[in-house]
MARNU-653070 format. One record per residue: x, y, z of N, C-alpha, C in turn. Coordinates in steps of 0.2 Angstrom, whole numbers, padded with zeros to 4 digits, always signed. Each point is the difference from the previous one (the first is absolute). Example, Ala and Ser with C-alpha at 12.3 -4.5 7.8 and 13.67 -1.06 7.14 Angstrom:
// MARNU-653070
+0066-0028+0039-0004+0006+0000+0004+0006+0000-0002+0005-0004+0004+0006+0001-0004+0005+0003
END
This chain:
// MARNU-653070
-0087+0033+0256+0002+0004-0005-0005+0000-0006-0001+0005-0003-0007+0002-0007+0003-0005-0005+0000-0003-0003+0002-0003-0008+0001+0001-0006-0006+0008+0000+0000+0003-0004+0006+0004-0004+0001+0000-0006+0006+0003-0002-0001+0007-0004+0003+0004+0001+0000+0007-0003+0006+0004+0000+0001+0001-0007+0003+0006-0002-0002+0008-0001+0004+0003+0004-0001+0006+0004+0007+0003-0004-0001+0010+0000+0005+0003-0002+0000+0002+0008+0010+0001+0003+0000+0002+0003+0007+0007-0001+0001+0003+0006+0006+0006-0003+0007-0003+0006+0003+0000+0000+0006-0001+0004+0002+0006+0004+0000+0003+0006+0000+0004+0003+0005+0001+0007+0003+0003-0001+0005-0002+0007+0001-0008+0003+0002-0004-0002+0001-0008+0000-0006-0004+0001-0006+0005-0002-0005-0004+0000-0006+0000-0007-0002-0006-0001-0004-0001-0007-0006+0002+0006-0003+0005-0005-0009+0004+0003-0006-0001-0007-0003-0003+0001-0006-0003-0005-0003+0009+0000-0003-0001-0008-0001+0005-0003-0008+0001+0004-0003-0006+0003-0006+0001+0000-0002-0007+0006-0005+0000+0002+0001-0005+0007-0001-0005-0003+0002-0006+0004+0001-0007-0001-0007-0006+0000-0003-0001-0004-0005-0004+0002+0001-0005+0003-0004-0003+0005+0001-0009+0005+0006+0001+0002+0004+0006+0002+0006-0004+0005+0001+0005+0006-0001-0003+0005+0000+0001+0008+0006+0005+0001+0000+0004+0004+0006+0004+0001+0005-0003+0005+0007+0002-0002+0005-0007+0002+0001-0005-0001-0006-0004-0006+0000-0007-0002+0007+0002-0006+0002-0007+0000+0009-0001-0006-0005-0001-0006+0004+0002-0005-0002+0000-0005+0008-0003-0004-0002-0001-0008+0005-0003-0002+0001+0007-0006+0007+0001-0003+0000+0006-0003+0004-0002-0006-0002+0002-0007+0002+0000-0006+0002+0008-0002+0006+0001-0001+0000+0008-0001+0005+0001-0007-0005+0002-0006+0005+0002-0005-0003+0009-0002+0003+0002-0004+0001+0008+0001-0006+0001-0006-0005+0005+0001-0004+0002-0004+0002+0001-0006-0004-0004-0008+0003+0001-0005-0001+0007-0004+0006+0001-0002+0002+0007-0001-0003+0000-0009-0005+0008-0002-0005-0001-0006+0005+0003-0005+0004-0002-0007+0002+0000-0004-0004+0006-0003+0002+0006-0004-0003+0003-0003+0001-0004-0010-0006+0000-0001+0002-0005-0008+0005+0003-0003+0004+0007-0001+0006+0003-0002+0005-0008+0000+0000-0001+0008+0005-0003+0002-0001-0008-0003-0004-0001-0002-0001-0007-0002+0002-0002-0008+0000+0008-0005+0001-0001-0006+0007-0005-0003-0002-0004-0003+0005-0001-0006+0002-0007+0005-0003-0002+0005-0001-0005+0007-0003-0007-0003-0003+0000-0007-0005-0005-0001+0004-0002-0008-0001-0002-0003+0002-0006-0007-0007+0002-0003+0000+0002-0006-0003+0002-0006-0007-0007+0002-0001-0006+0002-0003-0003+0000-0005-0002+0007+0005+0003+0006-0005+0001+0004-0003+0005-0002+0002+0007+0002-0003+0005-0003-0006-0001-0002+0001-0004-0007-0008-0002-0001-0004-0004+0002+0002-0002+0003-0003-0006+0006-0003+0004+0005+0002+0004+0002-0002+0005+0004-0005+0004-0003+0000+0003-0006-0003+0006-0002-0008-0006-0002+0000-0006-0002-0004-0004-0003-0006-0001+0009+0005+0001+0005-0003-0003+0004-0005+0006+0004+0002+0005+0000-0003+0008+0002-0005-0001-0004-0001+0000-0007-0003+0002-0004-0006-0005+0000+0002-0006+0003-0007-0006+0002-0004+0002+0007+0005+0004+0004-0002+0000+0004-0006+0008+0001+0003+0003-0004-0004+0008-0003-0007+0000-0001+0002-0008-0005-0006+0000-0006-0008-0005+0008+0003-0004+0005-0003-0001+0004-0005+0002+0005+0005+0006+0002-0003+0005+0004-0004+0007-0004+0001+0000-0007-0002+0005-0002-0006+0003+0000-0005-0006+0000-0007+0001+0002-0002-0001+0007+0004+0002+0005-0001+0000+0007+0000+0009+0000+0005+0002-0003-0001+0007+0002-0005+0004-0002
END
């Protein structure tokens, strides 16, 4: 059995988990071992308001702003 480890998105489909896309280094038939949690589902920022404390927030707003000011001469 390959070693290697990989996270893979797959769909659940008629009792069966079907990979989005093929499998690298695993033999067809060969066992694999399976971790299955559900695709995380994307929050529109509406839904996150009033979710944060006046201090994260700026914690937050401090941390974009360094990240902004990094990439600002890559663009």
């Amino acid at each position: 059995m390959n070693s290697t480890t990989q996270t893979i998105e797959a769909v659940y489909e008629d009792n069966v988990l079907k990979p989005i896309k093929p499998l690298k280094g695993i033999n067809e038939h060969e066992n694999v071992v399976v971790t299955v949690r559900p695709h995380p589902v994307k929050k529109d920022l509406r839904e996150l308001a009033g979710t944060m404390t006046l201090k994260e927030a700026k914690e937050m707003q401090k941390l974009i702003d360094e990240e902004f000011e990094n990439i600002e001469g890559e663009w």
